[in-house]
TORKOL-4160 file (C-alpha; in steps of 0.2 Angstrom, whole numbers, padded with zeros to 4 digits, m for minus):
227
<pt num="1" X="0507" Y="0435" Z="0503"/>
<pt num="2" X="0499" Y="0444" Z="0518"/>
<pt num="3" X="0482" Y="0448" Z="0515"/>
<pt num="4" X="0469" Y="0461" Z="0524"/>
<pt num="5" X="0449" Y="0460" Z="0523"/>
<pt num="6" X="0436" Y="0473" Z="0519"/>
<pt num="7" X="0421" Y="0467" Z="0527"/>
<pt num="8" X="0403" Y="0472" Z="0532"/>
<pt num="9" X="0401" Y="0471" Z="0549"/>
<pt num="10" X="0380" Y="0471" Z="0559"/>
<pt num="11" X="0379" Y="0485" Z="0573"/>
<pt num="12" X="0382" Y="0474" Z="0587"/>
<pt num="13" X="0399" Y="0471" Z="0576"/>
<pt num="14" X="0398" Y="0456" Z="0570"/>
<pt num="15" X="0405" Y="0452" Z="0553"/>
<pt num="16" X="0393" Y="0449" Z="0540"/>
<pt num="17" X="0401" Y="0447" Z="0525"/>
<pt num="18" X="0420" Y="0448" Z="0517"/>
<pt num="19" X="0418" Y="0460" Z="0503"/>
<pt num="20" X="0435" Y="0459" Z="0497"/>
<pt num="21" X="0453" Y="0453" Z="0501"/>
<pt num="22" X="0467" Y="0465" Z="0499"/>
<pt num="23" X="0486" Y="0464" Z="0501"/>
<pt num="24" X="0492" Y="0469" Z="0515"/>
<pt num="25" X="0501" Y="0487" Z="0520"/>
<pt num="26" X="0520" Y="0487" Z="0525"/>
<pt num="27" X="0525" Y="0503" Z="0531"/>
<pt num="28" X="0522" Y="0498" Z="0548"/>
<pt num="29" X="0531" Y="0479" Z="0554"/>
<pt num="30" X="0538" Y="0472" Z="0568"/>
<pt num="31" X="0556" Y="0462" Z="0569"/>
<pt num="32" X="0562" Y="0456" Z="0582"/>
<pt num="33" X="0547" Y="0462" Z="0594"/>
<pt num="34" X="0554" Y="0482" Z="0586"/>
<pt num="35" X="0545" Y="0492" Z="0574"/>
<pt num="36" X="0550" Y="0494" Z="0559"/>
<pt num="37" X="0544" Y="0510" Z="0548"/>
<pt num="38" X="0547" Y="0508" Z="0529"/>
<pt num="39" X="0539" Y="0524" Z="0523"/>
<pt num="40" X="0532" Y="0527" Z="0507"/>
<pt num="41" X="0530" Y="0508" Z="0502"/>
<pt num="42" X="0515" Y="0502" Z="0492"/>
<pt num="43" X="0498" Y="0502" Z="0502"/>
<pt num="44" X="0483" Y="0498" Z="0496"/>
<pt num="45" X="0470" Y="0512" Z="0497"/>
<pt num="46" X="0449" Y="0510" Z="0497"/>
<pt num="47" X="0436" Y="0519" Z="0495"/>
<pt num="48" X="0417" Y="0517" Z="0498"/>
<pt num="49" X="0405" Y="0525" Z="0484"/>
<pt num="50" X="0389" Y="0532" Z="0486"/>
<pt num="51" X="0381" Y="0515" Z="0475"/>
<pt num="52" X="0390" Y="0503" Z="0488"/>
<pt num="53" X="0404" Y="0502" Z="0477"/>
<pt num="54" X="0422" Y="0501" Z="0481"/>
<pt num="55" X="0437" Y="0509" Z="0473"/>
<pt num="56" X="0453" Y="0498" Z="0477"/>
<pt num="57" X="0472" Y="0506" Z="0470"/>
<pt num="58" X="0489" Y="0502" Z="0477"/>
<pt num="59" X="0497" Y="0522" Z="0480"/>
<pt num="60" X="0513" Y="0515" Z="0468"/>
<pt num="61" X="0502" Y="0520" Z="0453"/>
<pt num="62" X="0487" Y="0531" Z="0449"/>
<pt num="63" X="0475" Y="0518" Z="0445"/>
<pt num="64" X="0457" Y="0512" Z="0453"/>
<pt num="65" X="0448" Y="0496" Z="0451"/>
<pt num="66" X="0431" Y="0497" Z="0455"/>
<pt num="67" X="0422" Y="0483" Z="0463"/>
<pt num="68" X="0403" Y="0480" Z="0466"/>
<pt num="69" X="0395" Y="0477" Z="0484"/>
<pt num="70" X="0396" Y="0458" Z="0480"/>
<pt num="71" X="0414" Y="0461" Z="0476"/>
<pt num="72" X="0414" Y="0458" Z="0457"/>
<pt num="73" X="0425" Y="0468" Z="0447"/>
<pt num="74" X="0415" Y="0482" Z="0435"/>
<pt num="75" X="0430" Y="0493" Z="0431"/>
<pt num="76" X="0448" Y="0500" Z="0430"/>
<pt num="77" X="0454" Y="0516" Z="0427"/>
<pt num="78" X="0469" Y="0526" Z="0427"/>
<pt num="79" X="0477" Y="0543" Z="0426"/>
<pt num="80" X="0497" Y="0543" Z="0420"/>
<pt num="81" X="0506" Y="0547" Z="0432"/>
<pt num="82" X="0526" Y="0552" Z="0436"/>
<pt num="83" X="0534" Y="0547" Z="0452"/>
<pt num="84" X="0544" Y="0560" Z="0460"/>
<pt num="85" X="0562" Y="0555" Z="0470"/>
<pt num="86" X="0563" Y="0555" Z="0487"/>
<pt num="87" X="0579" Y="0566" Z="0492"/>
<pt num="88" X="0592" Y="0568" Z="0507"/>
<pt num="89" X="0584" Y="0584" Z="0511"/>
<pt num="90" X="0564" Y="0575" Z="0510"/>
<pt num="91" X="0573" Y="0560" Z="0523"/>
<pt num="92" X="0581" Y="0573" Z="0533"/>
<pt num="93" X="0564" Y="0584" Z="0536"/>
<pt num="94" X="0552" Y="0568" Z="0539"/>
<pt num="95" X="0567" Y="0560" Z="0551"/>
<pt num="96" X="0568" Y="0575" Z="0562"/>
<pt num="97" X="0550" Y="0579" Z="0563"/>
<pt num="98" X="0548" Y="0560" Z="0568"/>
<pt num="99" X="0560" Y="0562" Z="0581"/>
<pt num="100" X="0554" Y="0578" Z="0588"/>
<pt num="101" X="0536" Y="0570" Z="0588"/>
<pt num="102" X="0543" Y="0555" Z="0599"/>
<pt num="103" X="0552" Y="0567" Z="0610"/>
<pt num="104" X="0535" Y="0575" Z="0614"/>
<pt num="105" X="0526" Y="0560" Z="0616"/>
<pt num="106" X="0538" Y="0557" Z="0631"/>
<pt num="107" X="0549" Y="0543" Z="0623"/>
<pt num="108" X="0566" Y="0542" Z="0632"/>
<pt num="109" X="0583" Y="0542" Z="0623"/>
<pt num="110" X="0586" Y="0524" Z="0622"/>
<pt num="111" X="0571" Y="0520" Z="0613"/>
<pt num="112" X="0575" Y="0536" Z="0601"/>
<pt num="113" X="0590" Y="0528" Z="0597"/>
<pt num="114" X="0578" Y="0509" Z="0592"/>
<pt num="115" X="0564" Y="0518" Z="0582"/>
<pt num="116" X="0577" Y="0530" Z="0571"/>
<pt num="117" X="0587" Y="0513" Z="0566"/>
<pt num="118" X="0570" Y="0504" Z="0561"/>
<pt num="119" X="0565" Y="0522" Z="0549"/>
<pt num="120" X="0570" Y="0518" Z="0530"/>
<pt num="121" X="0564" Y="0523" Z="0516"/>
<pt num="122" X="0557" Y="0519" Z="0497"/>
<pt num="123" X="0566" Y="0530" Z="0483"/>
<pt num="124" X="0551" Y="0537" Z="0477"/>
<pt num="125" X="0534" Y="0545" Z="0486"/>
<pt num="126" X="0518" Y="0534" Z="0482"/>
<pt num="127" X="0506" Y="0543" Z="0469"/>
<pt num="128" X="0492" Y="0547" Z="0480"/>
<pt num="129" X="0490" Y="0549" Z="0499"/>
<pt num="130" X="0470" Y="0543" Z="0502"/>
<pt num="131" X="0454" Y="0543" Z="0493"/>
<pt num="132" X="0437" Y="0546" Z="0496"/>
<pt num="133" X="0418" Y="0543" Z="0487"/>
<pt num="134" X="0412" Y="0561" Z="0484"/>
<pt num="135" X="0396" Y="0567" Z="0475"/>
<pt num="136" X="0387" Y="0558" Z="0462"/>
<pt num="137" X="0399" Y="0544" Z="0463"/>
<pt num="138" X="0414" Y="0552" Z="0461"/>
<pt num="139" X="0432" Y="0546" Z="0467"/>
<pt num="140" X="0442" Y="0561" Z="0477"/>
<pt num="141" X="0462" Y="0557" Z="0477"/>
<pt num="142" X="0473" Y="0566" Z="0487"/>
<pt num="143" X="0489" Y="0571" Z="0480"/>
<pt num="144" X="0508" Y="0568" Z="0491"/>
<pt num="145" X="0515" Y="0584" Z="0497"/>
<pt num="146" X="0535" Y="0583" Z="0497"/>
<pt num="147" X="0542" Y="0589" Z="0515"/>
<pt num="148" X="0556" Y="0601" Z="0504"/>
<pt num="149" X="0544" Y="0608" Z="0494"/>
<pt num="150" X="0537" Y="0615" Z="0513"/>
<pt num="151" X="0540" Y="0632" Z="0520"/>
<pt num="152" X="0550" Y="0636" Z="0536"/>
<pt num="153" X="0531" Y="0637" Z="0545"/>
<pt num="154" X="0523" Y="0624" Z="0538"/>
<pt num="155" X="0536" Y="0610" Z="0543"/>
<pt num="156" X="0534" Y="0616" Z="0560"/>
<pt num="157" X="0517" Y="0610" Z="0558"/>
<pt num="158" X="0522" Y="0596" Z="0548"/>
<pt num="159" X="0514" Y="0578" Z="0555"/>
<pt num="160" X="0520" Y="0564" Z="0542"/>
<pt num="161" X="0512" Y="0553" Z="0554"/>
<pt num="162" X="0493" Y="0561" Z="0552"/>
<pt num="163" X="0495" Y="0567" Z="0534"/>
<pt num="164" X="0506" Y="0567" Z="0521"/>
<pt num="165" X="0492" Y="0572" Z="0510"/>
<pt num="166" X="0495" Y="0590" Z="0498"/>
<pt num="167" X="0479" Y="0603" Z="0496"/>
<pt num="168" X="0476" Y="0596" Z="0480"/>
<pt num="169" X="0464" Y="0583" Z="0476"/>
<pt num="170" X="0462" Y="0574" Z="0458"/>
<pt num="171" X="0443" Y="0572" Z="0454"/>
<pt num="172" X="0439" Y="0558" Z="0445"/>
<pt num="173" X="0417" Y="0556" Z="0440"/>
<pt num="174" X="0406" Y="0540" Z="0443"/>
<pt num="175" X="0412" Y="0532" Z="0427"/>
<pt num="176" X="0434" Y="0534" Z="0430"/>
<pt num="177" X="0433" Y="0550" Z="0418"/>
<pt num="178" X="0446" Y="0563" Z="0424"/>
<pt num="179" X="0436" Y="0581" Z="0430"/>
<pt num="180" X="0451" Y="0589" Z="0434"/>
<pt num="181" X="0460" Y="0596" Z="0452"/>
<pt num="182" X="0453" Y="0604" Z="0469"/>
<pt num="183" X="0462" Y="0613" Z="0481"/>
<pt num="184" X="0455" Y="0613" Z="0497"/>
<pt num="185" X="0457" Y="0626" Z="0511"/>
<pt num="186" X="0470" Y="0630" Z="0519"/>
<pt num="187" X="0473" Y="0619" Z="0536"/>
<pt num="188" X="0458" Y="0608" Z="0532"/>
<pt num="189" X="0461" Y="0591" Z="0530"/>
<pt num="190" X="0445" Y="0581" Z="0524"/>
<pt num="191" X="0439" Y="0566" Z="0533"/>
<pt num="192" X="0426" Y="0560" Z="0522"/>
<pt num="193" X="0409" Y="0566" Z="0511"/>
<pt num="194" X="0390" Y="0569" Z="0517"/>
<pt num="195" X="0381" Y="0572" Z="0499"/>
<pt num="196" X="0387" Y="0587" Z="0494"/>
<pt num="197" X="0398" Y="0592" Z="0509"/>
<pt num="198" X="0417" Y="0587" Z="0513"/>
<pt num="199" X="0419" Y="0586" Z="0531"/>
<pt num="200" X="0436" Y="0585" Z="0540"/>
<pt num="201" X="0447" Y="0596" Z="0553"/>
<pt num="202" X="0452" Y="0615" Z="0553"/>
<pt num="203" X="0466" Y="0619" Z="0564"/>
<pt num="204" X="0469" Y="0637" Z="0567"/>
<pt num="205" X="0486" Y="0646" Z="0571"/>
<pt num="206" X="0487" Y="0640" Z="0588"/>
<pt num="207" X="0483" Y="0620" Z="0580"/>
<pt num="208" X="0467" Y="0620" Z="0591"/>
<pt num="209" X="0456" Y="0608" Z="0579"/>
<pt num="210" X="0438" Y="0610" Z="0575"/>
<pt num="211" X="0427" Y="0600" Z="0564"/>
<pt num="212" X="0422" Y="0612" Z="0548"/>
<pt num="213" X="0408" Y="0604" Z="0534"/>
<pt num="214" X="0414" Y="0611" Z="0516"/>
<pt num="215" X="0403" Y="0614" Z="0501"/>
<pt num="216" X="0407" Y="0605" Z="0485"/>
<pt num="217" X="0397" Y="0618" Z="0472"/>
<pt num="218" X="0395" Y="0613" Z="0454"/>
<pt num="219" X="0396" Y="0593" Z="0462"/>
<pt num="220" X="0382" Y="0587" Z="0449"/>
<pt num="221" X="0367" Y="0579" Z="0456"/>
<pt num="222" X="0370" Y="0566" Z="0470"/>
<pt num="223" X="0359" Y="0549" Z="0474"/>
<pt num="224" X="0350" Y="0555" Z="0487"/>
<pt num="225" X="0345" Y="0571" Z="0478"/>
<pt num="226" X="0357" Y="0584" Z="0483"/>
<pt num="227" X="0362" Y="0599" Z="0472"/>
């Protein structure tokens, strides 16, 4: 089975250590010298904690293990979850947008005709779409938004390629307990976590994109002192 690396790497890049060894994502593969896209397949998602930890699921199922910085195993948890079908009018959405996103990025006809035969798709969506290490060692796991569940406007500005991701975020605390569900701004989509602060991209009404920090209030006490 393919397999990818998580490693710690020295400034000048070189690798230091292999942390852990994960199997490998195959929404994006190549036959034949063609790319293939098989959206919605199992990938395996990771996230760095505040301790040094890191928080391994595969998005089939709503379930973390948490490793240690020398890669040992120090807990699992899990939140039921129930996967939701992927439906005609949900392909039909995420095929067009792909194609109108090639079409702007200048690909001609013929190859239109090659990407669109090597687009298929799982039955059902994943569980989650990324996560993140938040405040006081909490894990922040984003939820899929379904492309029918989308307004007329908002599948205009609709990118499955950038972000799948809904405004809601499931909040799980240092421990795996279950806190309960963010939303976040509207046409914010988080990049990552300083202390207390979520940071990511605001796009206005005309999609022009600007950095925006967030404050997470009632986050509890993080490890570098933060309220």
């Amino acid at each position: 089975e393919p397999r990818d690396a998580i490693v710690t790497r020295a400034y000048d890049g070189a690798i230091v250590d292999t942390v852990l060894q994960v199997p490998s994502g195959r929404t994006v593969s190549f036959a034949g010298g063609q790319p293939e896209f098989h959206f919605f397949s199992p990938e395996p998602i990771w996230a760095l904690r505040a301790d040094g930890s890191i928080a391994l699921g595969v998005n089939d199922a709503l379930e973390f293990r948490v490793f240690g910085s020398d890669g040992e195993l120090r807990r699992v948890f899990r939140k039921p979850f129930e996967p939701r079908r992927v439906t005609e009018a949900d392909r039909q959405i995420f095929t067009e947008t792909l194609e109108r996103l090639w079409k702007q990025a200048g690909v001609p006809a013929e190859g239109l005709q090659v990407l669109k035969q090597g687009v298929s798709f799982e039955d059902r969506f994943p569980a989650f779409a990324v996560a993140f290490g938040g405040p006081a060692g909490s894990l922040w796991v984003q939820r899929i938004r379904k492309p029918d569940e989308l307004s007329a406007a908002e599948r205009e500005e609709f990118n499955p390629l950038q972000n799948l991701g809904s405004p809601d975020w499931d909040v799980f605390d240092v421990d795996g307990r279950y806190l309960g569900v963010v939303t976040m701004p509207d046409r914010f989509q988080p990049i990552g976590f300083e202390g207390d602060q979520v940071f990511g991209v605001w796009r206005d009404e005309l999609d022009v994109q600007y950095v925006r920090f967030v404050r997470v209030v009632g986050a509890g006490r993080d490890e570098s002192g933060g309220g």
